[in-house]
C-alpha positions in Angstrom: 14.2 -27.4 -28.1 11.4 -24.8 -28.7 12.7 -20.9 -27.7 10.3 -19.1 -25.5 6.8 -18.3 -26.7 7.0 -21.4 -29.4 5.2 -25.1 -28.8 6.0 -28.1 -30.1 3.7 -30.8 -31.3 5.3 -34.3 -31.3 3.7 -36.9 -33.8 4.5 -40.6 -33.5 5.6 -42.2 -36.7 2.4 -43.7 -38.9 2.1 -47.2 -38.7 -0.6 -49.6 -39.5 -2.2 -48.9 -36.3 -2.4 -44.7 -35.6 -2.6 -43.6 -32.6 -5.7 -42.2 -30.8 -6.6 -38.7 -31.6 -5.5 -37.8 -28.1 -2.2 -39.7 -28.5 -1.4 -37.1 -31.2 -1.8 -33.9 -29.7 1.8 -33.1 -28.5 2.7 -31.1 -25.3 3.1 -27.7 -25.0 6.3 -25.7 -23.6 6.8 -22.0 -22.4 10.4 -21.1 -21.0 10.9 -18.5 -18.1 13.3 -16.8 -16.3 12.5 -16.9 -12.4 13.2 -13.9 -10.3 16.3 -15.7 -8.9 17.9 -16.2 -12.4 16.7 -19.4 -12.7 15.4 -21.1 -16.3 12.0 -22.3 -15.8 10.4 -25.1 -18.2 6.4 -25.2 -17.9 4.7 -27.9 -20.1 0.9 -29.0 -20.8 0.3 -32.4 -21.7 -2.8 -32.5 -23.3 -2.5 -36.1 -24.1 -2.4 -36.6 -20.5 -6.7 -35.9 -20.3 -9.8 -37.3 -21.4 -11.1 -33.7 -22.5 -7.7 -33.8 -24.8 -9.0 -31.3 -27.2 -9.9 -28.6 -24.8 -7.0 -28.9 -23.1 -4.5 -27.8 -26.7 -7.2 -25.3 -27.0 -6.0 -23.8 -23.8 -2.7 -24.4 -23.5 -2.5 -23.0 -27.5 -3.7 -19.4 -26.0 -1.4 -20.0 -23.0 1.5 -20.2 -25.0 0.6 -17.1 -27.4 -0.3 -15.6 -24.0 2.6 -15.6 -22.2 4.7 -14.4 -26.1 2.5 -11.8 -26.5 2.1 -10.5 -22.5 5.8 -11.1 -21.4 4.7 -13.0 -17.9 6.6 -13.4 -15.5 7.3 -16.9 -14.2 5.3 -17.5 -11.5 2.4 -15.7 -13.7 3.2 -18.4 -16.4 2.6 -21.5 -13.7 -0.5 -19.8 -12.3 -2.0 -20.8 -16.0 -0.4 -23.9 -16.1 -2.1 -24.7 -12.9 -5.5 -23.7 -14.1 -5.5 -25.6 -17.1 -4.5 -28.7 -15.4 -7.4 -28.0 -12.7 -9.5 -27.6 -15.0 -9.1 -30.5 -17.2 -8.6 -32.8 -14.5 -12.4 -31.4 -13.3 -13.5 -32.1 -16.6 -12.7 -35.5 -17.1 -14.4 -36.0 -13.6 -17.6 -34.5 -14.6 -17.7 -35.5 -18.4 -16.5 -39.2 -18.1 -16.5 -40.5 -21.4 -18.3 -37.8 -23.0 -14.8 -35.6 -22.1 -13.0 -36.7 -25.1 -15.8 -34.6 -26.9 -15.1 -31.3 -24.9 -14.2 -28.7 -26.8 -14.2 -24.4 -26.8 -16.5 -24.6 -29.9 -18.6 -27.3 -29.2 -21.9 -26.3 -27.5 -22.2 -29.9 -26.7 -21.5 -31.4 -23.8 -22.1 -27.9 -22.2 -18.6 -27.3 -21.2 -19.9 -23.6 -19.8 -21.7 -26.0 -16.8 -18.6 -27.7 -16.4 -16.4 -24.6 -15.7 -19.0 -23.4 -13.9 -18.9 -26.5 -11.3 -15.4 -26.6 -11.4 -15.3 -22.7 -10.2 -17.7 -23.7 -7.6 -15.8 -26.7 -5.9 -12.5 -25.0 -6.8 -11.9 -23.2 -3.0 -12.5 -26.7 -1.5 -8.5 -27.0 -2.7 -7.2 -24.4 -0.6 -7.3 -23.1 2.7 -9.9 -21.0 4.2 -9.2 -17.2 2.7 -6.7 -18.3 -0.1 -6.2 -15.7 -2.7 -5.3 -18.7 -5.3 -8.9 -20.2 -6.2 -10.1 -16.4 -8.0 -6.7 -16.6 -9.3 -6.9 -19.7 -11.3 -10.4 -19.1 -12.4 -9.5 -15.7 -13.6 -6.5 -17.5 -15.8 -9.2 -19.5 -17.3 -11.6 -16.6 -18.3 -8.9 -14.8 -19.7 -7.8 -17.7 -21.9 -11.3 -17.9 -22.7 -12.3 -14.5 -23.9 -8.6 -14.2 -25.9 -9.8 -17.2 -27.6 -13.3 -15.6 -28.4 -11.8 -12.5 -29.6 -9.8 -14.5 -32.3 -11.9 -14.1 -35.8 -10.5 -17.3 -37.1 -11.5 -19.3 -33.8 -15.0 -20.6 -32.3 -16.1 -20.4 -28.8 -19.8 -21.3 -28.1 -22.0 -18.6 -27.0 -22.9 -20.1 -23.4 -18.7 -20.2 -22.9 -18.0 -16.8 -24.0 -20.8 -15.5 -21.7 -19.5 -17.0 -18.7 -16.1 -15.8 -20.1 -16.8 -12.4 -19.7 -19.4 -12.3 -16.5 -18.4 -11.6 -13.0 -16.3 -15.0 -11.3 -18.0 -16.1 -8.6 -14.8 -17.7 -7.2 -14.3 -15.4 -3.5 -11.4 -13.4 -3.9 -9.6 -14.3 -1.1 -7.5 -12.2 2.0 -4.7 -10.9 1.8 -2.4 -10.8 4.8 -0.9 -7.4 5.2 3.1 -7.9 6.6 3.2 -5.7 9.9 6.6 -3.5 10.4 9.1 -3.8 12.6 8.9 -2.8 16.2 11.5 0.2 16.8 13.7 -2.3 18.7 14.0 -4.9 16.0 14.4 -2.0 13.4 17.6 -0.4 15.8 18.7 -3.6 16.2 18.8 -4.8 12.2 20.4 -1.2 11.2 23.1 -1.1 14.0 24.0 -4.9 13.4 23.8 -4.2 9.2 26.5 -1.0 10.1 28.4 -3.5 12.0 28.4 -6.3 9.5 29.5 -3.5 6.3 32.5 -1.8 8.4 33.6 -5.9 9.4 33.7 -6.5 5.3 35.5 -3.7 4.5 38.3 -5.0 7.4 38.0 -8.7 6.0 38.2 -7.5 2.4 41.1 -5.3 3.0 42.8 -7.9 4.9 42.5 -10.7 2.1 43.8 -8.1 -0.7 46.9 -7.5 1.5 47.4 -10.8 2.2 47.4 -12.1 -1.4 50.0 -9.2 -1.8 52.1 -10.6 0.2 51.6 -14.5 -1.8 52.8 -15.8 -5.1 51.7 -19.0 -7.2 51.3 -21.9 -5.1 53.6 -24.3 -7.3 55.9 -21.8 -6.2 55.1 -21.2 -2.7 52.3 -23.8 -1.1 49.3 -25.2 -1.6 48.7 -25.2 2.1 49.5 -21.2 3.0 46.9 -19.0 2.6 48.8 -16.1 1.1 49.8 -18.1 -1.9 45.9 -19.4 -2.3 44.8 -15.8 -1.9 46.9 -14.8 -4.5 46.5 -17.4 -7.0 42.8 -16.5 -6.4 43.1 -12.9 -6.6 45.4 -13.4 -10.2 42.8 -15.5 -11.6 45.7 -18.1 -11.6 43.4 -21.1 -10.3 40.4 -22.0 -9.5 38.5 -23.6 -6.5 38.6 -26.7 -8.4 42.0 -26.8 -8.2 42.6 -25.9 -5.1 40.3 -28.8 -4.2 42.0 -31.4 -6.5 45.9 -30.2 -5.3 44.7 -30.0 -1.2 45.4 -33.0 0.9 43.2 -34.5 3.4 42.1 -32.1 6.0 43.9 -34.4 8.5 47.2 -33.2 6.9 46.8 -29.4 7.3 48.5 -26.9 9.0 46.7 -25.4 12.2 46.5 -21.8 10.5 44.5 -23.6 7.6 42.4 -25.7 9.7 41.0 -23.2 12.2 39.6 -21.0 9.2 36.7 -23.2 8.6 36.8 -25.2 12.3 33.6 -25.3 14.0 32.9 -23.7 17.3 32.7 -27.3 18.8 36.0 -27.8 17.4 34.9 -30.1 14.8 35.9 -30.0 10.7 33.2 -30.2 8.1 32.2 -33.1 6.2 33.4 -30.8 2.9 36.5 -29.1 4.3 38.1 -28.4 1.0 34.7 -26.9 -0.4 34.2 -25.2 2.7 37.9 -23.9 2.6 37.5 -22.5 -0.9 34.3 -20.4 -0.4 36.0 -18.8 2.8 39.3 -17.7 0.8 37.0 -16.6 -2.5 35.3 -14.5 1.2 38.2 -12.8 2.1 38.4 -10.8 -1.5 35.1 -10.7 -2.5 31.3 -10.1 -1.2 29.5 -12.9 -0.5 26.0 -13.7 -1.0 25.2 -13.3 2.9 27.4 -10.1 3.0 25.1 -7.7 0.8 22.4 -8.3 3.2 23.7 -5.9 5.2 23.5 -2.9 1.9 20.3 -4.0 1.4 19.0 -3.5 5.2 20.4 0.0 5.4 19.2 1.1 1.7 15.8 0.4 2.4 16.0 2.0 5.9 17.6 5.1 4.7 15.6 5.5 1.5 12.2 3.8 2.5 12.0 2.4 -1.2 11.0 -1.3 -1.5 14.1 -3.8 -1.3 13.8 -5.1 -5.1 14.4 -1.9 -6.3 17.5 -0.5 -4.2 19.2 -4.0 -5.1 19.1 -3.2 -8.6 21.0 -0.1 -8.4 23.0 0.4 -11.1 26.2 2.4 -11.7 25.0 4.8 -14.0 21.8 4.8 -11.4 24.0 6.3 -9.0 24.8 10.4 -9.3 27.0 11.8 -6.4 26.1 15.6 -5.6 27.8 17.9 -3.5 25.5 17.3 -0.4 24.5 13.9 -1.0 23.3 11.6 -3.7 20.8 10.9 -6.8 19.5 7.3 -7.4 17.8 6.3 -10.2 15.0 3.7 -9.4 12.8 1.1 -11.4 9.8 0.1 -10.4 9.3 -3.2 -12.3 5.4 -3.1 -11.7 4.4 0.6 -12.9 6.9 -0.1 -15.4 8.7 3.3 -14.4 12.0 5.6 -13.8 12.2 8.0 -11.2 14.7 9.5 -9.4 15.0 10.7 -5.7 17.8 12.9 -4.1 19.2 12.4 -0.5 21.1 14.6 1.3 24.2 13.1 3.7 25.5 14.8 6.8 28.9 14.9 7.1 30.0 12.2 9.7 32.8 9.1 10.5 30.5 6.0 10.7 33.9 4.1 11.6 34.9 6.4 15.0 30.8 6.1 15.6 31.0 2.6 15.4 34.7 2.0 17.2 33.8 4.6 20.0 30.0 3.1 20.8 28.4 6.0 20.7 26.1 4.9 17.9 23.2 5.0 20.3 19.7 6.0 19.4 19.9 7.4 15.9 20.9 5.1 13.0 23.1 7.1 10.4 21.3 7.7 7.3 23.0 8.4 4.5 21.8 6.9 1.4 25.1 8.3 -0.2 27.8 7.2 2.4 26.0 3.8 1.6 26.1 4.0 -2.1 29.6 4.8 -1.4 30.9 2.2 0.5 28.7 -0.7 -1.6 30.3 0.6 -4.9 33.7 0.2 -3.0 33.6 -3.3 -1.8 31.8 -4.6 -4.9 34.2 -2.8 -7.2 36.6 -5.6 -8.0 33.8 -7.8 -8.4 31.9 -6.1 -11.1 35.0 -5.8 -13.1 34.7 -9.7 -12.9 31.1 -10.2 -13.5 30.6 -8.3 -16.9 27.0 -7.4 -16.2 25.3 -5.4 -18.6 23.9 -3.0 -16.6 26.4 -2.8 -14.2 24.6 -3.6 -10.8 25.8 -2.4 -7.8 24.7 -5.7 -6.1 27.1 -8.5 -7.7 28.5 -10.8 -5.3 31.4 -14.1 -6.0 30.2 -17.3 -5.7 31.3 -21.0 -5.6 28.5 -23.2 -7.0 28.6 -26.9 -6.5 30.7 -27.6 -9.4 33.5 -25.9 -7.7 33.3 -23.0 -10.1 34.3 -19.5 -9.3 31.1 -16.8 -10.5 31.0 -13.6 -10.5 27.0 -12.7 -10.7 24.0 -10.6 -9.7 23.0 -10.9 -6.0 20.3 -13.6 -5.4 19.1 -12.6 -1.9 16.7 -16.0 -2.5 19.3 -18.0 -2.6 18.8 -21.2 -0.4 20.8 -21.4 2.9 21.7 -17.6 2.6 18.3 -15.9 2.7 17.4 -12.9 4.8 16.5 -15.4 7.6 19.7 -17.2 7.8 21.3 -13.8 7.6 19.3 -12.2 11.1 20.3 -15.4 12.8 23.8 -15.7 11.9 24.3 -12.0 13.5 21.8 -13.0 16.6 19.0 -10.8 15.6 15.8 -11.9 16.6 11.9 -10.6 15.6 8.9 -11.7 15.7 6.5 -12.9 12.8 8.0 -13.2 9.0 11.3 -12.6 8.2 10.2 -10.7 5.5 13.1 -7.3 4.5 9.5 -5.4 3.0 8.2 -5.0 6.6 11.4 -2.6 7.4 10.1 -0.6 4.5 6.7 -0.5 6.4 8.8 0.6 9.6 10.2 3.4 7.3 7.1 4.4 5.6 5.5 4.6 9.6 8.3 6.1 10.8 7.7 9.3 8.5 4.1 9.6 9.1 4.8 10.2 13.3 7.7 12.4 12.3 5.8 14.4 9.9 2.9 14.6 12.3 0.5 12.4 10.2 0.8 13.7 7.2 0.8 11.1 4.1 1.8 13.3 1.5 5.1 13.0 3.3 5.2 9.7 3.7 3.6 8.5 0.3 6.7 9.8 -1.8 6.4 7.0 -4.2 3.2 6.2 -4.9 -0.2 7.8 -4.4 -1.5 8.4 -1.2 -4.6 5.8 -1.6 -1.8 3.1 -1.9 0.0 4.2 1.2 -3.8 4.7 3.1 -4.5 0.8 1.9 -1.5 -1.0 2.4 0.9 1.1 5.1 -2.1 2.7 7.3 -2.7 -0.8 8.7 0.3 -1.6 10.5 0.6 -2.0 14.3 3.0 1.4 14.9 -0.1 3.8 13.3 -3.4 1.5 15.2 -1.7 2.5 18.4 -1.0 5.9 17.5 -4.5 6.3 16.1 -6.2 4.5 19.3 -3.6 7.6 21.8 -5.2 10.1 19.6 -8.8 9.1 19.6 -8.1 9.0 23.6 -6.7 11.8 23.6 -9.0 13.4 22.0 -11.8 12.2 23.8 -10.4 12.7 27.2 -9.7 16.2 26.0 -13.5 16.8 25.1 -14.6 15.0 28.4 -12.5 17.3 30.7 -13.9 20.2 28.4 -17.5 19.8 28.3 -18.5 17.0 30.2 -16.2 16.6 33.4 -19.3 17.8 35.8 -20.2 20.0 38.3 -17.7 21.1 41.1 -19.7 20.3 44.9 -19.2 23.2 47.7 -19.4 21.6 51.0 -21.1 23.9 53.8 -17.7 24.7 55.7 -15.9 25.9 51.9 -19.0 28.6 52.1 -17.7 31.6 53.9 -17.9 35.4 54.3 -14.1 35.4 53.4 -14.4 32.9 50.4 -10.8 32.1 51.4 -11.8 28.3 50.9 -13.5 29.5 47.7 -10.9 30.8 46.1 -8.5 27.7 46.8 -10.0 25.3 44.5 -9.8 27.6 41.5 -12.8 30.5 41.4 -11.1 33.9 41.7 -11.9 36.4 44.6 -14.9 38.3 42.2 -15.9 34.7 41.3 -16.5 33.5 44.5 -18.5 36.5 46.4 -20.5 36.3 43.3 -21.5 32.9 44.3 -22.2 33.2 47.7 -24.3 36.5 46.8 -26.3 34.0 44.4 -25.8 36.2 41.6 -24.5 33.3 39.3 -27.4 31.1 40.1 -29.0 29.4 36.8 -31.5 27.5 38.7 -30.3 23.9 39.1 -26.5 25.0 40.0 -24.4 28.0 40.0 -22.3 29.0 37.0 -19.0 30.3 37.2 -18.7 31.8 33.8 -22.6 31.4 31.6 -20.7 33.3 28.5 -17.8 30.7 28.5 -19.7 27.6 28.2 -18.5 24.5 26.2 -22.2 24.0 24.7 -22.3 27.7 22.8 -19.6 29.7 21.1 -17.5 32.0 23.4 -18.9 35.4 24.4 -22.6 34.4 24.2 -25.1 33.4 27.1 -25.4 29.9 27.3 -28.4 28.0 25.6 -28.7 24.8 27.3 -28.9 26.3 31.2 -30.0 24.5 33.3 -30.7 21.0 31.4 -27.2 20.7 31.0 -25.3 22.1 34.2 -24.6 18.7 36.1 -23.0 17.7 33.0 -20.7 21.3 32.9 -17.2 22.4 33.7 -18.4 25.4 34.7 -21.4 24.2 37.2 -20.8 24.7 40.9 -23.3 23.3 43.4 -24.1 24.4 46.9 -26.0 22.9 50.1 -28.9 25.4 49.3 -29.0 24.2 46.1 -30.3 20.9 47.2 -34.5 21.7 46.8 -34.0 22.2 43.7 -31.3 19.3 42.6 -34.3 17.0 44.2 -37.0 19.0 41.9 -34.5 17.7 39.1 -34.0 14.5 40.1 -38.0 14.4 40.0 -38.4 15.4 36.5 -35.4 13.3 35.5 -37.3 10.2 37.2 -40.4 11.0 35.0 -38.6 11.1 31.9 -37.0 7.9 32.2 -40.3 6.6 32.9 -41.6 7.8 29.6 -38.6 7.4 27.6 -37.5 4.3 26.3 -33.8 3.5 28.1 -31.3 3.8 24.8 -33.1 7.4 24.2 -33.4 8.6 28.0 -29.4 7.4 28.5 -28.1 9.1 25.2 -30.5 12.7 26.3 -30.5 12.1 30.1 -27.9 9.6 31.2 -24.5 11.8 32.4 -26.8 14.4 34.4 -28.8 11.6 35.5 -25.4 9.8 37.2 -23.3 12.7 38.2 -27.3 13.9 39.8 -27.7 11.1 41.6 -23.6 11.1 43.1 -24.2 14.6 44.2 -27.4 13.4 46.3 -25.6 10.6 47.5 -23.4 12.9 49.3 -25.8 14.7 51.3 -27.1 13.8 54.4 -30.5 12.0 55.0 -31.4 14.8 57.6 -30.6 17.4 55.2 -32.8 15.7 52.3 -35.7 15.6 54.4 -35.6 19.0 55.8 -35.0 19.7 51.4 -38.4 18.1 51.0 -40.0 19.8 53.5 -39.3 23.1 52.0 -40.4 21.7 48.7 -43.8 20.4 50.0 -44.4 23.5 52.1 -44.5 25.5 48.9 -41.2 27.4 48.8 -38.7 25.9 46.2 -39.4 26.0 42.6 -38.3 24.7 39.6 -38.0 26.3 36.7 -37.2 24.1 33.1 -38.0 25.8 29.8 -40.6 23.9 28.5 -38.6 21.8 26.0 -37.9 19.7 29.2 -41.1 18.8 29.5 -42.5 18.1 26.3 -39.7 15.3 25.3 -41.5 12.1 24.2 -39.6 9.3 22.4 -40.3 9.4 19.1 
């Protein structure tokens, strides 16, 4: 069997009769390793098309490829994918002509052919899909790799599709939202719970298989002898298994570990029974969830990298801790340094007063994970040590000692929220606590990224964090805020004096917020700035502080600072006249954007006056007493 990075080309013995030219080209292998441990085999058949030739063309770079770049598995089926799509599209188009299709050949025009196939390629796939721009881009790169080889053709109209722009869509990528507060307390409190119920369980088992001796000696049926022969390496699972007999035949203390809540036993009692005692004196797959959960939330770095801490990874200060982190993408090492604060989470957890404020400690953590996992890494030989090993009985009834798999199937981060009743909304996904994390820091550092962005740079954090939920909402209260701020500043309106608040005394003045100087100025007319009184023209929201303001009177219905009175009315009339003559020579977007707030809070003022008082208003104006005076950019606005 070819290692990874080699092919294999299977003849069929010469006879009489060969074989077809397409017959003879053998199929092409490339073995990975899959993030869950797993040994991947991905083949291309080229035999298997029409367009035989151009398929070994491809699937020759593919293999060198994936020798020479190191992919990663899922990388490595991406351009197994595309070749197959492509030849398949191939034979479509070509017919029989495909058997002629080749990377050299400028006839039949294989460049059209790609080209098609890149256009119907997004049919495939739903609307949005990332995976069409994918696969075409696995095809151009074979391509060019090809066409940079001196000892290999590629026509000219190939190579220059190659290397212009795909015009496959790119796709949309669905950013995972964070955890609402709630669900975050609630994972963190439950993972605290779940890590001090191990260490009890684990303790327990080790005491009882003290306590035991070989079953051959003692029983196959008490726990305290199958503990210990566990625990002694004296058998195995399998054995236990073989030597147990029918569930039916059991004692009660053997049969109610592994009972169901309906009272029920399973269908696979003995490999049920085995996995439980392996539980009580090692970590299960299901039990390093809980590490993981509050790593991530202490530390705010993503999940894959805290579950490869390693030993050596792992520096204990006097205040806290130093962890050595890999991030497999960047293809880095860094380090990051927590502090702890001294605390028992055990009498938190015991005495409930583990409200509000999940305990942080990145070291305590460390700690306690290195302790429970201890016995198991001395089991699991690992090379690099991982803090995250767990003991596991596969289906062969074998006893493992091996690296977490958090993917593995029935134990997944899903199955692990529902097993301890914790409910969220949307994907189950342990990168969205991360996000809560990440969001978490912005809102305590009062927005600022830098904080936040402690592992990568900030244009990552601005692309991929800033869309969340948590920071919309906060952005949407500031841009309120902030506009309800600047509305109360500078365009809250005009305060209206009734005739009865208008008194020698000002008493009535005074008690809705002008001081005693203020308001005898007002009823002397000494802050009078045509259209409406001013309380203070040198504090106005429109000019800096201290200087007269520039926009008087155009802008006092739509100022803080802008009292009316009942003898003012002449003249708010006169205003409401010009305003009426602008908006018939303005167009309405331009008059509402110059005109429109003193326009409303105008008319409201008007509204509240009496019709006897507006006509006796008029009459002063048409007997020639009232004026109004604009400066003469009022009048000469036109809407350009």
């Amino acid at each position: 069997m070819p290692r990874r990075g080699e092919f294999r080309r299977d003849f069929p013995d010469a006879g009489p009769d060969p074989a077809p030219v397409a017959d003879r080209i053998g199929e092409r292998m490339v073995r990975t390793t899959s993030a869950t441990k797993r040994n991947l085999t991905n083949r291309v058949l080229p035999s298997a098309y029409a367009c035989s030739q151009l398929a070994a063309e491809l699937a020759d770079e593919w293999v060198e490829y994936v020798e020479a770049a190191g992919l990663t598995a899922g990388t490595v089926q991406s351009y197994q994918q595309a070749i197959s799509s492509l030849c398949a599209s191939v034979d479509l188009q070509l017919g029989q002509a495909a058997s002629g299709a080749s990377l050299g050949r400028d006839q039949p025009d294989l460049a059209r052919a790609v080209a098609t196939w890149e256009r119907t390629l997004p049919s495939g796939f739903p609307a949005g899909s990332m995976r069409p721009a994918i696969l075409s881009g696995a095809i151009r790169v074979l391509v060019r790799r090809r066409a940079e080889h001196p000892e290999r053709t590629v026509a000219a109209r190939v190579t220059a599709l190659a290397k212009a722009g795909s015009g496959v869509p790119a796709g949309e990528y669905e950013e995972l939202d964070e955890f609402s507060w709630e669900e975050k307390q609630a994972m963190v409190r439950t993972a605290w719970t779940a890590v001090v119920a191990l260490e009890k369980r684990l303790a327990a088992g080790w005491e009882r298989a003290g306590r035991g001796q070989h079953p051959q000696q003692g029983s196959w049926t008490g726990i305290d002898d199958l503990l210990w022969g566990l625990a002694h390496g004296e058998i195995t699972p399998a054995r236990i298994s073989e030597v147990l007999p029918p569930p039916r035949f059991w004692p009660e203390q053997l049969r109610k570990c592994i009972r169901r809540p309906d009272g029920t036993m399973p269908h696979t009692a003995r490999t049920v029974l085995t996995r439980w005692l392996v539980a009580q004196l090692w970590p299960t797959t299901m039990d390093l969830h809980a590490f993981r959960v509050l790593l991530v939330d202490a530390t705010g770095h993503p999940p894959e990298e805290v579950s490869q801490l390693t030993e050596e990874g792992v520096e204990f200060t006097p205040g806290g801790v130093r962890l050595t982190l890999v991030r497999k993408r960047a293809k880095r090492r860094y380090y990051r340094a927590f502090k702890d604060v001294s605390l028992e989470l055990a009498d938190v957890i015991e005495t409930k007063t583990f409200k509000d404020q999940p305990r942080r400690e990145p070291g305590a953590i460390a700690r306690r994970l290195m302790q429970v996992t201890e016995r198991t890494r001395e089991l699991a030989h690992e090379p690099d040590r991982k803090l995250f090993v767990r003991a596991v009985v596969d289906v062969d009834r074998e006893l493992k000692f091996c690296e977490w798999n958090p993917e593995a199937p029935l134990v997944r981060f899903s199955t692990w929220l529902k097993a301890h009743g914790v409910t969220v909304e949307g994907k189950t996904d342990i990168r969205r606590l991360r996000k809560s994390t990440k969001v978490e820091r912005v809102v305590t550092s009062g927005g600022h990224i830098s904080e936040a962005a402690n592992d990568h740079h900030e244009q990552t954090f601005k692309s991929h964090y800033a869309q969340g939920t948590t920071l919309r909402v906060i952005s949407g209260e500031v841009i309120n805020s902030a506009q309800e701020h600047w509305l109360k500043q500078a365009v809250e309106g005009p305060t209206v004096v009734t005739q009865s608040a208008v008194s020698e005394d000002s008493t009535q003045l005074q008690e809705i917020g002008l001081s005693k100087q203020e308001a005898a100025d007002l009823i002397q007319g000494e802050l009078d700035m045509g259209v409406t009184h001013c309380k203070n023209p040198y504090d106005s929201p429109y000019s800096p502080t201290g200087e007269l303001c520039a926009v008087a009177p155009l802008r006092c219905l739509e100022c803080r600072n802008a009292w009316v009175l009942p003898s003012q009315l002449p003249q708010l009339l006169l205003f409401s006249d010009h305003l009426e003559r602008m908006r018939n020579r303005l167009s309405p977007p331009r008059f509402t954007a110059i005109w429109g707030q003193s326009y409303t809070n105008l008319q409201a003022v008007i509204t509240d006056r009496s019709d006897e008082g507006i006509r006796l208003a008029r009459k002063h104006i048409d007997d020639g007493g009232i004026a109004l005076d604009l400066p003469l950019s009022a009048h000469v606005e036109f809407d350009g």
